[in-house]
Structure formats: C-alpha cells, structure tokens
Chimera marker file (.cmm) of the C-alpha trace (Angstrom):
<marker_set name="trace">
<marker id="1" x="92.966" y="119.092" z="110.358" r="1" g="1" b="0" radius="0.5"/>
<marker id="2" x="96.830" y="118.997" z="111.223" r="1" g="1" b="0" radius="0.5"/>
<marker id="3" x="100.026" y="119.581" z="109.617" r="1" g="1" b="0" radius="0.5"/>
<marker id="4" x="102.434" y="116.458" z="109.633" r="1" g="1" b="0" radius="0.5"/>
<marker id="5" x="106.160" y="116.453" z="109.955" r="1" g="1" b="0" radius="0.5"/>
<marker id="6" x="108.764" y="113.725" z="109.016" r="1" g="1" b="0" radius="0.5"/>
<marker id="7" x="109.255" y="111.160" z="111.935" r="1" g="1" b="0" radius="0.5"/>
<marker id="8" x="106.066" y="111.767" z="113.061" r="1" g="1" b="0" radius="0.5"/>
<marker id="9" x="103.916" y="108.562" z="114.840" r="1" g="1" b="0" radius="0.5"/>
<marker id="10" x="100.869" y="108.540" z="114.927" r="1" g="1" b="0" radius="0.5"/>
<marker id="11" x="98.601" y="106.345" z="116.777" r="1" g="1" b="0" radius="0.5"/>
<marker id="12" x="94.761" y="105.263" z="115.362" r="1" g="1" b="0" radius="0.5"/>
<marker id="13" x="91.736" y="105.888" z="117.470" r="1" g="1" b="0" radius="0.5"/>
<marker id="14" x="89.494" y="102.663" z="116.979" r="1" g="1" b="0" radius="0.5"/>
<marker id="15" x="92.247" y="100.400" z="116.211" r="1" g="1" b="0" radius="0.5"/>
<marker id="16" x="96.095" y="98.991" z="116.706" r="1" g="1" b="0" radius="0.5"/>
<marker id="17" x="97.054" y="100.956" z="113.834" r="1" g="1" b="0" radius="0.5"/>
<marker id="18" x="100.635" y="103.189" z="114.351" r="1" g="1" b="0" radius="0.5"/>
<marker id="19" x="102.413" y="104.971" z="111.889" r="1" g="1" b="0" radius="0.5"/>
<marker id="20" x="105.269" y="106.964" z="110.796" r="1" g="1" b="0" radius="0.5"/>
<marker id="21" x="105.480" y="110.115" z="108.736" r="1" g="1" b="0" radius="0.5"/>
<marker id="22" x="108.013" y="109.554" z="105.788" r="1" g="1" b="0" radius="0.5"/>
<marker id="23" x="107.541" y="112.553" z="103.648" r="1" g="1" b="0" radius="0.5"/>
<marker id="24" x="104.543" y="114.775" z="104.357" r="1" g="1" b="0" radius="0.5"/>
<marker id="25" x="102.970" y="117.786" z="101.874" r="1" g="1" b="0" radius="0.5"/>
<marker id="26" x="102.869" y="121.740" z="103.490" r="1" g="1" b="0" radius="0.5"/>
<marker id="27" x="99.661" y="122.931" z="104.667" r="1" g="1" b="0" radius="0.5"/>
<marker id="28" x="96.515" y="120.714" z="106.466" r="1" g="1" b="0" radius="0.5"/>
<marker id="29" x="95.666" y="117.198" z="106.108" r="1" g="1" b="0" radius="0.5"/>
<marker id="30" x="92.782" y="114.901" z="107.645" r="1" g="1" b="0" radius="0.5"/>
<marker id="31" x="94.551" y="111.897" z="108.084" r="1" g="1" b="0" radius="0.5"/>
<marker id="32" x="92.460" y="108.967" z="109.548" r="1" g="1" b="0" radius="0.5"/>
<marker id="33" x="92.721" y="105.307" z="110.076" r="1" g="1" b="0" radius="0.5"/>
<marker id="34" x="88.795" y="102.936" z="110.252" r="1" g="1" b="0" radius="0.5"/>
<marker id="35" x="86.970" y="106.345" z="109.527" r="1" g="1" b="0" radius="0.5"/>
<marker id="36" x="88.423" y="108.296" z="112.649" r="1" g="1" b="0" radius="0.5"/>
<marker id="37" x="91.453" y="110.892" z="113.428" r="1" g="1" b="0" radius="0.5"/>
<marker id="38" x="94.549" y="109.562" z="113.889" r="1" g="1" b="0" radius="0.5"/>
<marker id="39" x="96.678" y="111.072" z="117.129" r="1" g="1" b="0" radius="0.5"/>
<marker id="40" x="99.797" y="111.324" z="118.685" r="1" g="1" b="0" radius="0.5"/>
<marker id="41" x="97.900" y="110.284" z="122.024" r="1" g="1" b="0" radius="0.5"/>
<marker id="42" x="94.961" y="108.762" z="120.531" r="1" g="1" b="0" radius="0.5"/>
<marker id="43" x="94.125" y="105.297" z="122.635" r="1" g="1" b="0" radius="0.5"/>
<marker id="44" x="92.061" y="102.620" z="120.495" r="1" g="1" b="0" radius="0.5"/>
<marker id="45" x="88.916" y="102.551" z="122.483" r="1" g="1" b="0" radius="0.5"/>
<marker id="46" x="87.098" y="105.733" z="121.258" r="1" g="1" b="0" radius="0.5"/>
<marker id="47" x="85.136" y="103.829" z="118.930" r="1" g="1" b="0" radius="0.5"/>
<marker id="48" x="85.087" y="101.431" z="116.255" r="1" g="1" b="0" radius="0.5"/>
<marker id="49" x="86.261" y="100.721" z="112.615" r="1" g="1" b="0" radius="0.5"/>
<marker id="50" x="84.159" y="102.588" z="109.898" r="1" g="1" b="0" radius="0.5"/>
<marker id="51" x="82.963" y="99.542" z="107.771" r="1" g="1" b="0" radius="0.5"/>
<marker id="52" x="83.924" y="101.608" z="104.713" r="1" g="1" b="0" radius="0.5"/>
<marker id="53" x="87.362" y="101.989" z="106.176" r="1" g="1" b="0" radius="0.5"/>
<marker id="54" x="88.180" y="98.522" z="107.570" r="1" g="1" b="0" radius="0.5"/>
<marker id="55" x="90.550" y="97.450" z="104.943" r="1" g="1" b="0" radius="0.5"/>
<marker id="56" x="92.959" y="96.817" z="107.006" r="1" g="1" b="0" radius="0.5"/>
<marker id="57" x="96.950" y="98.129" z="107.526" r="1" g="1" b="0" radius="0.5"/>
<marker id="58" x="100.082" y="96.000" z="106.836" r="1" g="1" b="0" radius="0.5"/>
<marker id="59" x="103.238" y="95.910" z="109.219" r="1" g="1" b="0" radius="0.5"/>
<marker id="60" x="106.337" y="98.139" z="106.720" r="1" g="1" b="0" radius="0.5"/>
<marker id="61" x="103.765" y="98.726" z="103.946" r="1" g="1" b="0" radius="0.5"/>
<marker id="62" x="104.374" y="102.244" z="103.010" r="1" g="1" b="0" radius="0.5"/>
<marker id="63" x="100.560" y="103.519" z="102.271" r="1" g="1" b="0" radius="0.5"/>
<marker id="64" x="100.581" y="106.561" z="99.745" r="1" g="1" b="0" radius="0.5"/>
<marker id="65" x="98.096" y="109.503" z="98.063" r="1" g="1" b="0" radius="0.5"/>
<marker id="66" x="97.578" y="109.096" z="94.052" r="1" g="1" b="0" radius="0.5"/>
<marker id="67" x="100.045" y="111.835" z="93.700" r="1" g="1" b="0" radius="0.5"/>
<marker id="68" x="102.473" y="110.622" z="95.943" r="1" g="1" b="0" radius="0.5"/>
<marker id="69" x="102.434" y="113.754" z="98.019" r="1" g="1" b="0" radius="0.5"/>
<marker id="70" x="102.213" y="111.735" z="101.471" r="1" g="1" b="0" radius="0.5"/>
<marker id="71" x="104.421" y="109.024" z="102.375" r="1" g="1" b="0" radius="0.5"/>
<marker id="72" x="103.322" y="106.919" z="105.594" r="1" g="1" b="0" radius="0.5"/>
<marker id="73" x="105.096" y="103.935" z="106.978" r="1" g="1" b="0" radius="0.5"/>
<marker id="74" x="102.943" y="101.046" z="109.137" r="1" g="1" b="0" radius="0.5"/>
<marker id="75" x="104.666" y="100.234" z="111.869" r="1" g="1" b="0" radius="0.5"/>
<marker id="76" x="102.107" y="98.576" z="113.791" r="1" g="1" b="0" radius="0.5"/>
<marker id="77" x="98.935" y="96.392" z="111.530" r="1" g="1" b="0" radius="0.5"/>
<marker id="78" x="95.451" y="97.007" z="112.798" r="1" g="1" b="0" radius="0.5"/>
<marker id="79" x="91.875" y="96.516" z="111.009" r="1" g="1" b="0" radius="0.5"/>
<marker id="80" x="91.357" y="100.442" z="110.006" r="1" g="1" b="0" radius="0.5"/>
<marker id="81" x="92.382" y="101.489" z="106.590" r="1" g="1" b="0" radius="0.5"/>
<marker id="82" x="94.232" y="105.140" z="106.103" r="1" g="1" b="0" radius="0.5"/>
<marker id="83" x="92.797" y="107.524" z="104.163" r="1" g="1" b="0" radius="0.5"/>
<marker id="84" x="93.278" y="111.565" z="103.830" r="1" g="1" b="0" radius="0.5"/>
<marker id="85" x="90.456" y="113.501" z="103.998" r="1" g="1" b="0" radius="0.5"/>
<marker id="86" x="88.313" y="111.320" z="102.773" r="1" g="1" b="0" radius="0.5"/>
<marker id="87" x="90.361" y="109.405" z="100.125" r="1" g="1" b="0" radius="0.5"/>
<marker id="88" x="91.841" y="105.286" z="100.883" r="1" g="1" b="0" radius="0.5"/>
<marker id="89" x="95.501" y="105.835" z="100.807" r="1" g="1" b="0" radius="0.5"/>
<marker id="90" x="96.856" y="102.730" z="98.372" r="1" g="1" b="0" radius="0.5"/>
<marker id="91" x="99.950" y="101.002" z="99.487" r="1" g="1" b="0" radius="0.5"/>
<marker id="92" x="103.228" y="101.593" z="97.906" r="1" g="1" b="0" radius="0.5"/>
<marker id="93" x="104.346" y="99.332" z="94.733" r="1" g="1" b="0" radius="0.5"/>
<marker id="94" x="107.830" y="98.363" z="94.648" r="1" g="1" b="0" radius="0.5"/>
<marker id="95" x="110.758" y="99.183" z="92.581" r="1" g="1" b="0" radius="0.5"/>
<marker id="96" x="112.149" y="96.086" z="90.688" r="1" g="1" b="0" radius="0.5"/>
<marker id="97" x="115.211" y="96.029" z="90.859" r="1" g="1" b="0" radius="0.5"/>
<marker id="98" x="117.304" y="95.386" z="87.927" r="1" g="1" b="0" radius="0.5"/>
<marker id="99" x="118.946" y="91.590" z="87.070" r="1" g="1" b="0" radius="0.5"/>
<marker id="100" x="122.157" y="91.059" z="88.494" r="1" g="1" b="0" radius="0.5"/>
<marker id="101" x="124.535" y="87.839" z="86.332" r="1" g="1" b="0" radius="0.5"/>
<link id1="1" id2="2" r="1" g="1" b="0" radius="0.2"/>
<link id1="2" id2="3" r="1" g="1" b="0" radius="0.2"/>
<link id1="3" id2="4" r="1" g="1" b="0" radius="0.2"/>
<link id1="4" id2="5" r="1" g="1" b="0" radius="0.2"/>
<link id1="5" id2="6" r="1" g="1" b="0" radius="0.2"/>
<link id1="6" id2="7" r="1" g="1" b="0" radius="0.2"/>
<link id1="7" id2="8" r="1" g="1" b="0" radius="0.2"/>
<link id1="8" id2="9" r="1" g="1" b="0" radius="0.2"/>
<link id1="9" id2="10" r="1" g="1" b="0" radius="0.2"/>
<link id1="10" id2="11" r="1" g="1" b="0" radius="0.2"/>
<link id1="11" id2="12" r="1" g="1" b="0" radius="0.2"/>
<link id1="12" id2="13" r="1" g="1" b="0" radius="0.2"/>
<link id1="13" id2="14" r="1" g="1" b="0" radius="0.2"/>
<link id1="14" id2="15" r="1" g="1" b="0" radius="0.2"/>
<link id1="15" id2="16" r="1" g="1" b="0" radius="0.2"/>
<link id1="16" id2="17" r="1" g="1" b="0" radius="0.2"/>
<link id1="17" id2="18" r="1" g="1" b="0" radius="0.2"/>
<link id1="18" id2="19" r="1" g="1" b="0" radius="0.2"/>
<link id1="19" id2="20" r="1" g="1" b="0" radius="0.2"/>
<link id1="20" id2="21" r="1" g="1" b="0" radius="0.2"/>
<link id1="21" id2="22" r="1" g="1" b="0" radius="0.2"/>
<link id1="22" id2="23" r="1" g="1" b="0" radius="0.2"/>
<link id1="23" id2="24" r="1" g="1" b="0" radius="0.2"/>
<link id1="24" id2="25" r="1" g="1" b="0" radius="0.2"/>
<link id1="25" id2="26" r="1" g="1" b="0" radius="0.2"/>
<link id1="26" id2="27" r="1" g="1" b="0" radius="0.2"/>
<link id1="27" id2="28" r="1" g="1" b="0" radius="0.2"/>
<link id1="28" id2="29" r="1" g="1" b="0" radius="0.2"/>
<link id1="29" id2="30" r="1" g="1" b="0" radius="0.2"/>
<link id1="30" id2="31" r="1" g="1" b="0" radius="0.2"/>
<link id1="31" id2="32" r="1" g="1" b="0" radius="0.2"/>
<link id1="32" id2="33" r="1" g="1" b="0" radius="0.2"/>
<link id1="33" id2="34" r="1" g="1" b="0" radius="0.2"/>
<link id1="34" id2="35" r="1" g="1" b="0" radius="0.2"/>
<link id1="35" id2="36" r="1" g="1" b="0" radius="0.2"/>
<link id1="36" id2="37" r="1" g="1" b="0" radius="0.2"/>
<link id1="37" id2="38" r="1" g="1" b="0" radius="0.2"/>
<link id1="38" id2="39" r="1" g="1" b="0" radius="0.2"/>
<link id1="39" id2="40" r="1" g="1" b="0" radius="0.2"/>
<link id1="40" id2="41" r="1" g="1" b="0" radius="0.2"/>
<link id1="41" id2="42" r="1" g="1" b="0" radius="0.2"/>
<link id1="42" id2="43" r="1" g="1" b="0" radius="0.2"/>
<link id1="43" id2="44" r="1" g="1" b="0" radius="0.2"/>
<link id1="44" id2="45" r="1" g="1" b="0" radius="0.2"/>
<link id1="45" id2="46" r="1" g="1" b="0" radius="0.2"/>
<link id1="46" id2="47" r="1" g="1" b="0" radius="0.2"/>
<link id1="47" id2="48" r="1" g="1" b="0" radius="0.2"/>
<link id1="48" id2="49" r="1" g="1" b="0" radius="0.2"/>
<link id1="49" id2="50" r="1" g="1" b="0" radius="0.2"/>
<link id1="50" id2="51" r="1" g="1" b="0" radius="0.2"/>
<link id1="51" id2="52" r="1" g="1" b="0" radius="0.2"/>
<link id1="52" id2="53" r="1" g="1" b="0" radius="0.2"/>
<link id1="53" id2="54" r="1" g="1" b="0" radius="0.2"/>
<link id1="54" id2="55" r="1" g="1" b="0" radius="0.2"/>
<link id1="55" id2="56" r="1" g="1" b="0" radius="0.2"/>
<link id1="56" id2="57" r="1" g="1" b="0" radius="0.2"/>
<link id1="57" id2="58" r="1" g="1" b="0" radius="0.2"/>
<link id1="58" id2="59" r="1" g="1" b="0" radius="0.2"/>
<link id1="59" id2="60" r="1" g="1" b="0" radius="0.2"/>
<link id1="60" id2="61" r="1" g="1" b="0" radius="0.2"/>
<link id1="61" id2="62" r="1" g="1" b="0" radius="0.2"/>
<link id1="62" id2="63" r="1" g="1" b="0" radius="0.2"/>
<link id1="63" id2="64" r="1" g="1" b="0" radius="0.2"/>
<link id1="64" id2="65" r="1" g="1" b="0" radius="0.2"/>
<link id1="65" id2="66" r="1" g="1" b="0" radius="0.2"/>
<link id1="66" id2="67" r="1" g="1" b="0" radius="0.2"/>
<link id1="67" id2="68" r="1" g="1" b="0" radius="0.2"/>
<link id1="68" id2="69" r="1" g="1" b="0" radius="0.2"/>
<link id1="69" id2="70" r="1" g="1" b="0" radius="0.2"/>
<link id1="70" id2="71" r="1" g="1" b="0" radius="0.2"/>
<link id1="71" id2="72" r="1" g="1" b="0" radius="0.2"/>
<link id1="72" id2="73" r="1" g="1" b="0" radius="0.2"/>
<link id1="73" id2="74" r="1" g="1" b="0" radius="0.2"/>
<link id1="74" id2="75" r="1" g="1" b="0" radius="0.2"/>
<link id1="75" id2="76" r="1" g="1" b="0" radius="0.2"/>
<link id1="76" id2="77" r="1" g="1" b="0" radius="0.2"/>
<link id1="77" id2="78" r="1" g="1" b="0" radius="0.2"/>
<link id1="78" id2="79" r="1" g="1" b="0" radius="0.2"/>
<link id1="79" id2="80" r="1" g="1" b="0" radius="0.2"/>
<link id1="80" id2="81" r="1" g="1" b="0" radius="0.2"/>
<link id1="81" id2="82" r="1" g="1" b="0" radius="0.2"/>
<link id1="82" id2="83" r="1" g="1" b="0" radius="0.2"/>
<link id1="83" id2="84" r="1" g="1" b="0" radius="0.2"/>
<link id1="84" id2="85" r="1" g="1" b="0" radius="0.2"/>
<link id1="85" id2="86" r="1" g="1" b="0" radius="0.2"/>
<link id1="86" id2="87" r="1" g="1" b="0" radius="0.2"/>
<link id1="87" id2="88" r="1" g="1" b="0" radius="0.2"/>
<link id1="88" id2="89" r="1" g="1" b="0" radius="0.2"/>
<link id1="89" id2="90" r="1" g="1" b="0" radius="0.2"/>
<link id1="90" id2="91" r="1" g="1" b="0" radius="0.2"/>
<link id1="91" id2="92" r="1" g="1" b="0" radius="0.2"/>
<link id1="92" id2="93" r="1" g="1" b="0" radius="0.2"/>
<link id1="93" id2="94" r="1" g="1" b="0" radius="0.2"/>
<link id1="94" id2="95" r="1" g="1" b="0" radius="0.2"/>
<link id1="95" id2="96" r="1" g="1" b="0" radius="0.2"/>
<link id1="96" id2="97" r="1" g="1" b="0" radius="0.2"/>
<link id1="97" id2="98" r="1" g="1" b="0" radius="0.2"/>
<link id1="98" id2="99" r="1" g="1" b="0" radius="0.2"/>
<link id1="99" id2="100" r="1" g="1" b="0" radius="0.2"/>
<link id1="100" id2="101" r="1" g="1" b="0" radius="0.2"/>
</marker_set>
C-alpha cells in the first residue's frame, strides 16, 4: 500500500506499462498493473501478466476508479491492465465538445 502524489510515474513490474499520477485520493492505495505492484523503480522482469489483468494499457488514455477519485495518465502501453486494490480501473470517456458554425 502507498500514497500517490500528482506527477508521480510509476513504472509496472511484469510489463512496459508507465504512468503518471493526475489527481490522486488522501490515504493508501494498491495500485497494480497485470496483477502486480506498480513502482517507481520497478523493472518488468519480476514476473508475468496476471491473466485476469492482461487487458492491456493505451498510450494518453487516462484510466480512472468508478468514482473518479484517481486519475492516471498512460504514458507508456504494455499488456497489464491497472486496477486499485483489486478493482480494473476503466479508461476515461471524453467530453464532447459542443458544435461550433
């Protein structure tokens, strides 16, 4: 369990995932990507991608909790899916924007 900060990157464990913190809730969170922690440090050979968790991450998805209490941003797409403790985060919809004449 770790706190997170805005601007913090984070690096997967089992795959080429990378992220950064956008907006982060107080207190503890398990975030992992392909069923394992997710590090500043961590190198992608400690393992392999949790077949429950291989979903996959998407290069400037944003990747959010049902609430919308965490806010991550891919920056680098790997096979593990993100989830906090224990729950798939879903990625972020867009905003339409309104019509312009």
């Amino acid at each position: 369990m770790a706190s997170l900060a805005t601007g913090q990157r984070l690096k997967s464990a089992v795959c080429n995932t990378e992220i950064m913190v956008i907006s982060a809730p107080e207190g503890d969170l398990e975030l992992t990507c392909g069923g394992a922690p997710m590090g500043a440090d961590a190198a992608n050979d400690s393992g392999s991608v949790d077949p429950n968790f291989a979903s996959g991450t998407t290069i400037g998805k944003r990747y959010v909790t049902e609430d919308g209490d965490l806010e991550l941003l891919c920056v680098k797409p790997g096979d593990g899916s993100l989830a906090v403790n224990g729950t798939e985060l879903k990625i972020k919809e867009s905003k339409k924007l309104p019509k312009t004449d």
